[in-house]
Every structure is written in structure tokens, then in C-alpha cells.
BANU-132193 format. One record per residue: residue number from 0; residue in one letter; y, x, z of N, C-alpha, C in turn. Coordinates in pm, 1 decimal. Layout:
N
+-----+----+----------+----------+----------+----------+----------+----------+----------+----------+----------+
!   i ! aa !      n.v !      n.u !      n.w !     ca.v !     ca.u !     ca.w !      c.v !      c.u !      c.w !
+-----+----+----------+----------+----------+----------+----------+----------+----------+----------+----------+
! NUM !  a !        Y !        X !        Z !        Y !        X !        Z !        Y !        X !        Z !
...
+-----+----+----------+----------+----------+----------+----------+----------+----------+----------+----------+
# end
This chain:
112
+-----+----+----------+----------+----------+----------+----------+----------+----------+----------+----------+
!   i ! aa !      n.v !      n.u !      n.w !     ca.v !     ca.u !     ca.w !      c.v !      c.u !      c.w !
+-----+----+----------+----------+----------+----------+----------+----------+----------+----------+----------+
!   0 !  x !   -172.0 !   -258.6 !  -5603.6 !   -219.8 !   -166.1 !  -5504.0 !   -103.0 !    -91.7 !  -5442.8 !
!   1 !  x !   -147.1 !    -98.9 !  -5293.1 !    -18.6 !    -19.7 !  -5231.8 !      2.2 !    126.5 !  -5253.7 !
!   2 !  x !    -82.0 !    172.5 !  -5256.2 !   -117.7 !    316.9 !  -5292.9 !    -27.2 !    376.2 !  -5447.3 !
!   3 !  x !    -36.3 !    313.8 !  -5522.4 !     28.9 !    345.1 !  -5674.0 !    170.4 !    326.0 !  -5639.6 !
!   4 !  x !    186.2 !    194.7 !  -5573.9 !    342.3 !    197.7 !  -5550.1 !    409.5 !    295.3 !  -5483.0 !
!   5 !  x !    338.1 !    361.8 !  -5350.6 !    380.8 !    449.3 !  -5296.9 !    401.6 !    592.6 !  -5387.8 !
!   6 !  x !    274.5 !    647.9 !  -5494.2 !    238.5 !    759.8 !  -5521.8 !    366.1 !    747.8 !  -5574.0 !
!   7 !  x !    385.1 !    666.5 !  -5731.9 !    488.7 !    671.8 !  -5831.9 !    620.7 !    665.3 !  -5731.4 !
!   8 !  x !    656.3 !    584.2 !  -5632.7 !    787.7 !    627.2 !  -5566.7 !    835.2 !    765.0 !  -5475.7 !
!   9 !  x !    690.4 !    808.5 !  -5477.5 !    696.3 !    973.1 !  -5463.2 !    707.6 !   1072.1 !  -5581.0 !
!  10 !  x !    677.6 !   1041.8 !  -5657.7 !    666.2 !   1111.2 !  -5801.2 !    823.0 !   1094.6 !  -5847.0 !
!  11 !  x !    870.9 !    998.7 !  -5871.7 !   1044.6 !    949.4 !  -5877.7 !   1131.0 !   1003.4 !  -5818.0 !
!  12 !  x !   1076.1 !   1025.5 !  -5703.7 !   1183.1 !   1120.9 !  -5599.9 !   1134.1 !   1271.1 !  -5641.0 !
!  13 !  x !   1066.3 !   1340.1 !  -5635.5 !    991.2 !   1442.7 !  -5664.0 !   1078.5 !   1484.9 !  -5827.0 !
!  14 !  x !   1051.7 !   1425.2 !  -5913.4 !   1123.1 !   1440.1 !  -6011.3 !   1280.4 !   1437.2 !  -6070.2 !
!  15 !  x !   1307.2 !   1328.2 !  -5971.0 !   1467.9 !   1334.2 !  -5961.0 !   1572.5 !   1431.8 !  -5869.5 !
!  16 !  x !   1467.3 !   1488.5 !  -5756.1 !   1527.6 !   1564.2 !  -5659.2 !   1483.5 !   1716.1 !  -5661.2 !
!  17 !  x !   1359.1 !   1723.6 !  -5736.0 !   1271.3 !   1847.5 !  -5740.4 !   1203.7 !   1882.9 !  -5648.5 !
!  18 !  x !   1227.5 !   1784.7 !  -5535.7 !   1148.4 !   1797.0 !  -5395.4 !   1017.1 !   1747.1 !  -5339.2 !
!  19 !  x !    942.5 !   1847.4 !  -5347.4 !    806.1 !   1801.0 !  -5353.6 !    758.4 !   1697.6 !  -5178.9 !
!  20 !  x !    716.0 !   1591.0 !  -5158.0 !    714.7 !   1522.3 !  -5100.1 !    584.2 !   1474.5 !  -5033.8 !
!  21 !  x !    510.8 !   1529.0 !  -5116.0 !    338.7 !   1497.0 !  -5099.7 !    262.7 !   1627.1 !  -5136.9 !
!  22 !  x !    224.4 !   1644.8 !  -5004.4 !     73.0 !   1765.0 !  -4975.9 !    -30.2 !   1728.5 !  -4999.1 !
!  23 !  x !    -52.0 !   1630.3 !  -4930.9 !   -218.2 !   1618.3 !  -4897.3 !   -217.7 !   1457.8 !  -4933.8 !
!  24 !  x !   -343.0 !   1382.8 !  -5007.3 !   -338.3 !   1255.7 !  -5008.7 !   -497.3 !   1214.3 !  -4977.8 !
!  25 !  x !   -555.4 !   1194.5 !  -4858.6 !   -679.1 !   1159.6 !  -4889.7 !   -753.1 !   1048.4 !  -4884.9 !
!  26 !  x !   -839.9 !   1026.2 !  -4917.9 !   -924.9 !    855.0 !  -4945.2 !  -1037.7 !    890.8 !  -4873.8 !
!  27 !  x !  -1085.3 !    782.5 !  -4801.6 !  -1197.9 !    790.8 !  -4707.1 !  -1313.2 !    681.3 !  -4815.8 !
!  28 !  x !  -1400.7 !    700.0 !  -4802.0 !  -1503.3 !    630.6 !  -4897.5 !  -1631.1 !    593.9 !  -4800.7 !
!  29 !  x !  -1657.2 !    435.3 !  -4777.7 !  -1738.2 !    343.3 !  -4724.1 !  -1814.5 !    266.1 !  -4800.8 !
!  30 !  x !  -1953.9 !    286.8 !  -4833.3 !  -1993.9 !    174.2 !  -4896.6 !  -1993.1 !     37.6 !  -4827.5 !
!  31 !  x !  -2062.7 !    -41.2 !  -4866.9 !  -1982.2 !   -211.4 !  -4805.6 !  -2197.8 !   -234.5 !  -4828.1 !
!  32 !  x !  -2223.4 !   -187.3 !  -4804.5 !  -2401.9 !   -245.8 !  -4848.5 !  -2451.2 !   -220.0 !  -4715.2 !
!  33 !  x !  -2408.3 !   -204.9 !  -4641.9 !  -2509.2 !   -173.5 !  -4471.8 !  -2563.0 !    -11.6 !  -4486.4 !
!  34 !  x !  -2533.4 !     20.0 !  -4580.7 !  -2591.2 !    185.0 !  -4532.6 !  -2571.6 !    286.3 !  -4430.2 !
!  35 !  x !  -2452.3 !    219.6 !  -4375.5 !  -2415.5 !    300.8 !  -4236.7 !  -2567.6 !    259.7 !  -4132.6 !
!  36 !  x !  -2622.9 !    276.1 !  -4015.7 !  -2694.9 !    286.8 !  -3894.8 !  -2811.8 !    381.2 !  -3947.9 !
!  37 !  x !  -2917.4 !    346.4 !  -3893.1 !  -3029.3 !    440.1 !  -3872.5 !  -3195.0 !    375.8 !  -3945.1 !
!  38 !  x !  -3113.9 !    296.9 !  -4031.6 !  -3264.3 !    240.8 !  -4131.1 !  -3310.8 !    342.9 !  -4281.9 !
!  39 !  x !  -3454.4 !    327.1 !  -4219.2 !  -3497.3 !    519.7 !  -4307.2 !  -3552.6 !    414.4 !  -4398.9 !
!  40 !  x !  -3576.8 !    285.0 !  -4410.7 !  -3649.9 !    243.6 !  -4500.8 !  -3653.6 !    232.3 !  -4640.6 !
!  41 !  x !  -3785.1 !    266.3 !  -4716.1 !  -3755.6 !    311.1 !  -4860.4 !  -3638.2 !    279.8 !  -4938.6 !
!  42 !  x !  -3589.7 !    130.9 !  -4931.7 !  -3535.3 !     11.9 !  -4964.0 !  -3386.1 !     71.3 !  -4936.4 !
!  43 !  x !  -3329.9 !     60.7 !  -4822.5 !  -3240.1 !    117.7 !  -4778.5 !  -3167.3 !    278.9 !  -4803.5 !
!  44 !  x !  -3260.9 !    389.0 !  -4825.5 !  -3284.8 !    494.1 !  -4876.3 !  -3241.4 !    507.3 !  -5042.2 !
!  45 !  x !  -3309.8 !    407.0 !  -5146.8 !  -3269.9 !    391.7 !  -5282.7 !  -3144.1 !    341.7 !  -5275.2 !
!  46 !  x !  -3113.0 !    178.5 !  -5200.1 !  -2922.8 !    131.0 !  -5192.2 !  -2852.7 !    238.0 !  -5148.6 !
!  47 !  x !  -2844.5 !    359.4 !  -5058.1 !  -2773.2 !    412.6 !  -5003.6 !  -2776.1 !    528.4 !  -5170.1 !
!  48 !  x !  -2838.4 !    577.3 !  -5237.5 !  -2818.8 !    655.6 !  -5318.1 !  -2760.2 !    550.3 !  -5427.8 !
!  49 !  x !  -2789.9 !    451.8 !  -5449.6 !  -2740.2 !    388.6 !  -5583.4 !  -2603.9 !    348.5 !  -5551.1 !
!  50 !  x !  -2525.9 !    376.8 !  -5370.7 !  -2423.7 !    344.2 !  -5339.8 !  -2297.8 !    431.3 !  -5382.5 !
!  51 !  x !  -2351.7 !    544.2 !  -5405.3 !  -2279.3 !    668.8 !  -5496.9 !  -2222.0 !    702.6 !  -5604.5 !
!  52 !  x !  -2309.7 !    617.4 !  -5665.8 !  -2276.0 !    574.4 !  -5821.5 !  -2147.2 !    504.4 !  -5804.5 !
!  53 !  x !  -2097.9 !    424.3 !  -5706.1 !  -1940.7 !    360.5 !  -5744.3 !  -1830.2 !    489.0 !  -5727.9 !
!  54 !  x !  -1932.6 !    593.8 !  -5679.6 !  -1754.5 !    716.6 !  -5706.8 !  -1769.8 !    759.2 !  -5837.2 !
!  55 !  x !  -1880.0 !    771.5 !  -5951.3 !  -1867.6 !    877.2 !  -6069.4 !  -1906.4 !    782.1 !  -6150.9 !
!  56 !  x !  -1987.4 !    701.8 !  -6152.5 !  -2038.2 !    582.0 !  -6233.8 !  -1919.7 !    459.3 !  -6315.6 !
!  57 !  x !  -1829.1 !    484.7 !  -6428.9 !  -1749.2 !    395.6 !  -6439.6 !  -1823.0 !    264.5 !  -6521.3 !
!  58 !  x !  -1983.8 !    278.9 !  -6508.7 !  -2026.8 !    139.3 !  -6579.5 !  -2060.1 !    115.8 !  -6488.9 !
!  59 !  x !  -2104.6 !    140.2 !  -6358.0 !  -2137.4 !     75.7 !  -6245.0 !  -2098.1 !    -28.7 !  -6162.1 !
!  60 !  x !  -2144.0 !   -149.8 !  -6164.0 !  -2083.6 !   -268.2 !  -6070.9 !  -2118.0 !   -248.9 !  -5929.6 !
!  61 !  x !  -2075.4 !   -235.1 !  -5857.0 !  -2083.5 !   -241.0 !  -5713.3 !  -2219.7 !   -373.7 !  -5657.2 !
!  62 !  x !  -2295.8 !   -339.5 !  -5592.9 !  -2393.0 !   -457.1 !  -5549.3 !  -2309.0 !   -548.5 !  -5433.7 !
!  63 !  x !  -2250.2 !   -487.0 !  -5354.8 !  -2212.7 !   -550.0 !  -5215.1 !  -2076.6 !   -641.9 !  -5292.4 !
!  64 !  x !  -2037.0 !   -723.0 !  -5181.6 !  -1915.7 !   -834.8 !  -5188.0 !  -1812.8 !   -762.2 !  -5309.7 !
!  65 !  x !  -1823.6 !   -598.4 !  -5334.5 !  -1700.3 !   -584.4 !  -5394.5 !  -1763.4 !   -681.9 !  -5553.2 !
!  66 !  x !  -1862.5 !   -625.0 !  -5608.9 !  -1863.2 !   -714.2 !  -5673.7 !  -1813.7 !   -658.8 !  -5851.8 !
!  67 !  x !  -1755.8 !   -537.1 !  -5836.4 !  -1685.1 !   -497.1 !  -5951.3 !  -1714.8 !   -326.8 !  -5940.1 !
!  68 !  x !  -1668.1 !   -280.2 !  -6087.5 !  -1667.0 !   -148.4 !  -6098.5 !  -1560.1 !    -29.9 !  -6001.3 !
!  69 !  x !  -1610.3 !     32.8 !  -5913.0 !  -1537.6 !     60.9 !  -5840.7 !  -1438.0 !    250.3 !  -5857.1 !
!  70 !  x !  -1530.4 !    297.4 !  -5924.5 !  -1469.7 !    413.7 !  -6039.6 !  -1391.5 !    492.8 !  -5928.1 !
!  71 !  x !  -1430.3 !    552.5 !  -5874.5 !  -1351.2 !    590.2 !  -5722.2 !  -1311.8 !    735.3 !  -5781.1 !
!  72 !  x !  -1424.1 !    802.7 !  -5857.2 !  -1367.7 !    930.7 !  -5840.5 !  -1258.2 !    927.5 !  -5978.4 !
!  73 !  x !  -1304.6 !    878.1 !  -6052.6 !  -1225.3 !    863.4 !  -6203.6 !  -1073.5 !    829.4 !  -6179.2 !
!  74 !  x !  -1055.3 !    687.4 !  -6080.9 !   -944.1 !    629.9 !  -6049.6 !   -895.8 !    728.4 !  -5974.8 !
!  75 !  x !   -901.1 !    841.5 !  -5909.7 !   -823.2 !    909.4 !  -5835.1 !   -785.5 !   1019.9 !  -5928.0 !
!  76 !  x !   -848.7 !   1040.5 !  -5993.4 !   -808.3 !   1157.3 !  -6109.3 !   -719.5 !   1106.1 !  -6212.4 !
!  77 !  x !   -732.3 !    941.7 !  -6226.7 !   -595.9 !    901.8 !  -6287.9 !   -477.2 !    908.1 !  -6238.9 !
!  78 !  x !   -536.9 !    869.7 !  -6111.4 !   -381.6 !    864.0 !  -5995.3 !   -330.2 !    972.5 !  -6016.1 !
!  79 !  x !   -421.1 !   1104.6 !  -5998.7 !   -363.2 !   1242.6 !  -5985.1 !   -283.7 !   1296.0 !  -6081.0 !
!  80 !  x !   -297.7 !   1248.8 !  -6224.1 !   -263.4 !   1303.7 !  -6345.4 !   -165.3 !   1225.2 !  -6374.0 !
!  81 !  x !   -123.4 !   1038.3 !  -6327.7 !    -31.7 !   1013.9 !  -6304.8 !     79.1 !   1053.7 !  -6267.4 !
!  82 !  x !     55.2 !   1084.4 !  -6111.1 !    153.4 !   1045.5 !  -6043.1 !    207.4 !   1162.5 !  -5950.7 !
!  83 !  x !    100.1 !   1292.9 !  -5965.0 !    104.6 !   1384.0 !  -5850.2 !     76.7 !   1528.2 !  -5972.5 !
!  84 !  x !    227.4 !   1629.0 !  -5915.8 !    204.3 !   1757.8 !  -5967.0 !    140.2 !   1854.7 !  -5919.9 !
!  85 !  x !    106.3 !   1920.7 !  -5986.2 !     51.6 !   2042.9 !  -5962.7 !    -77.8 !   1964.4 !  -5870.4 !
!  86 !  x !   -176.2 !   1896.1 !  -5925.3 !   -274.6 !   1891.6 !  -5856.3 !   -359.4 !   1980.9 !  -5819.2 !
!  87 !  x !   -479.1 !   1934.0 !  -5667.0 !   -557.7 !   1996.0 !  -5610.8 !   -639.7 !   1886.3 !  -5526.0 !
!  88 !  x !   -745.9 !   1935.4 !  -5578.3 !   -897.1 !   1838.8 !  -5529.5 !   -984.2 !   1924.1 !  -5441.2 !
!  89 !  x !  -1010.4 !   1787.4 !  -5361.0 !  -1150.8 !   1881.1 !  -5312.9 !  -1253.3 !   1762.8 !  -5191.5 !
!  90 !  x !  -1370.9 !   1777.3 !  -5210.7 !  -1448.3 !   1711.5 !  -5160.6 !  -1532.8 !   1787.1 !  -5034.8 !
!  91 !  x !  -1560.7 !   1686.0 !  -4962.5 !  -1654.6 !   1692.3 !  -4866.0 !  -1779.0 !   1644.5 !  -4826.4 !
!  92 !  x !  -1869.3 !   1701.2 !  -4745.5 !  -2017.6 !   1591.8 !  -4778.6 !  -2000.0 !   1497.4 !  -4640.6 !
!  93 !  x !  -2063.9 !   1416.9 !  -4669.6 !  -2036.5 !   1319.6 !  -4534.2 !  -2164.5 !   1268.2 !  -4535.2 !
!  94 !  x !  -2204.1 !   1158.5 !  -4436.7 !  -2388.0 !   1099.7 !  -4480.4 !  -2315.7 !    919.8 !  -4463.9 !
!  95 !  x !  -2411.1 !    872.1 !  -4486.2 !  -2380.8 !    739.3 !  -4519.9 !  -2468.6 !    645.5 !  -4438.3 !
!  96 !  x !  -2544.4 !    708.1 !  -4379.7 !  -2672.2 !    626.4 !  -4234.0 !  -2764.8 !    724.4 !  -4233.6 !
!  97 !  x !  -2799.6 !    720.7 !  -4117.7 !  -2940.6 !    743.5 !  -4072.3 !  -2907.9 !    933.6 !  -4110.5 !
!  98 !  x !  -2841.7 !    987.6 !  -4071.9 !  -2763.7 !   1077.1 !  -4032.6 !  -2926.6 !   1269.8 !  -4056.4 !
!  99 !  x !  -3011.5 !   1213.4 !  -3980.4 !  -3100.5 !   1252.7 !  -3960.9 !  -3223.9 !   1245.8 !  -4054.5 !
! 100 !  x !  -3197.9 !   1178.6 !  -4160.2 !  -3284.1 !   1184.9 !  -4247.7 !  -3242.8 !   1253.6 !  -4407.7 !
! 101 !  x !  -3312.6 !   1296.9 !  -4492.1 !  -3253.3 !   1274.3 !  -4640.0 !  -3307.9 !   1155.3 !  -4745.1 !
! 102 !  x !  -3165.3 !   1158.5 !  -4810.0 !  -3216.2 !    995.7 !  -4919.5 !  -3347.1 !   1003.0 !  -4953.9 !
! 103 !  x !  -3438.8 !   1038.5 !  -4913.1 !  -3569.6 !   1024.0 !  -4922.7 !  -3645.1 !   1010.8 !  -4830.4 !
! 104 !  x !  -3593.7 !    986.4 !  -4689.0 !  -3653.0 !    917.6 !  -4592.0 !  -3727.1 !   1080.0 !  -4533.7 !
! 105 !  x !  -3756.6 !   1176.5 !  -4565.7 !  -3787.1 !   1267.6 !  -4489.6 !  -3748.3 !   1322.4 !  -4411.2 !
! 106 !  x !  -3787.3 !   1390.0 !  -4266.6 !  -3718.6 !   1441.5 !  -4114.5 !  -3607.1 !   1571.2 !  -4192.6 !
! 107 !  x !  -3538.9 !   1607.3 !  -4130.3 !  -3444.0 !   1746.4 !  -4201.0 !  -3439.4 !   1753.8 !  -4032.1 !
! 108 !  x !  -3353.5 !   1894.4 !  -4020.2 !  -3300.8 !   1921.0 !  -3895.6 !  -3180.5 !   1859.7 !  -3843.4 !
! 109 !  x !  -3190.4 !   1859.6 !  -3739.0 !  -3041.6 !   1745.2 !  -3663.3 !  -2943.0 !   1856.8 !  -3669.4 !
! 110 !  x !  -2841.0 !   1771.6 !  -3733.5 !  -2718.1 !   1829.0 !  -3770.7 !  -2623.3 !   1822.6 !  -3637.8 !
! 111 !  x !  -2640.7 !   1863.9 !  -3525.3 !  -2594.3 !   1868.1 !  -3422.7 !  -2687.8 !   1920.3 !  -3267.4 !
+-----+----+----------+----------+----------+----------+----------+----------+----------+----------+----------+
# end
């Protein structure tokens, strides 16, 4: 992974120079199952929540092409404890389709 190679050759310099080199590192997160557009259907509604499970879920296999355990939030907290000092986290909510609904297919107010 390109990402590790980069972190640890920041961490190397960082440690050898004392010069901190890295602020901010962030990961954008896409499921790969079609949950992105505007399908409220029950079906679609349950995949889009069981699509979540690949950030905190480390027994979780991924359904779509990935195919494998995808451990998103775990693997970044390794990275972090690896490779990066003085860490700092932080998350954001984002929606994953159908923007206008909640994982339960019910109306909410338009977020815009």
C-alpha cells in the first residue's frame, strides 16, 4: 500500500529531523455495493447499513467485488499508532444514497 510507504517515510524524517511533516491525513470512505443514488428500497436501505460494518466490523467480509475484511476504522488507528505522533481523529457524517431519506426508508427533512 502506497499510503504506509508514504506515512513511515514521514515518520523517518519526523524522527530523524524532529520535524513534524504531516497535519492532516484524510481517507474518504465509498462503499462499492450501489448505495450511492436515490433507491429507498427496503433491500437497499438494510445493504446500505450493513455497508458500515466494513469501517468498525473487523469480522466483517465486505459483500461487493472487495470481497474481504475491510477494517477501515481499526486499520487507520493502526496506521495512526504506527506511524503518526501525537495523534488526532475525527469523523464526519456523510449519507451514502438517497440523501433524503433515513436507513429506514422514512421522509426526514431535506438537508438543503
Amino acid at each position: 500500500m502506497k499510503s504506509i510507504g508514504l506515512l513511515d517515510q514521514l515518520r523517518r524524517t519526523n524522527n530523524a529531523t524532529g520535524q513534524r511533516l504531516l497535519d492532516l491525513f484524510t481517507v474518504h470512505y465509498y462503499p462499492q455495493g450501489g448505495e450511492f443514488g436515490s433507491d429507498v428500497s427496503t433491500s437497499m436501505q438494510l445493504r446500505r447499513n450493513r455497508s458500515t460494518r466494513s469501517l468498525w466490523d473487523t469480522n466483517y467480509v465486505d459483500e461487493t467485488w472487495i470481497n474481504d475484511k475491510v477494517r477501515l476504522i481499526p486499520r487507520l488507528k493502526q496506521w495512526a499508532a504506527q506511524y503518526i505522533i501525537r495523534e488526532r481523529r475525527s469523523a464526519s457524517p456523510n449519507t451514502i444514497g438517497a440523501p433524503r431519506t433515513t436507513s429506514t426508508a422514512r421522509l426526514r427533512r431535506p438537508t438543503c
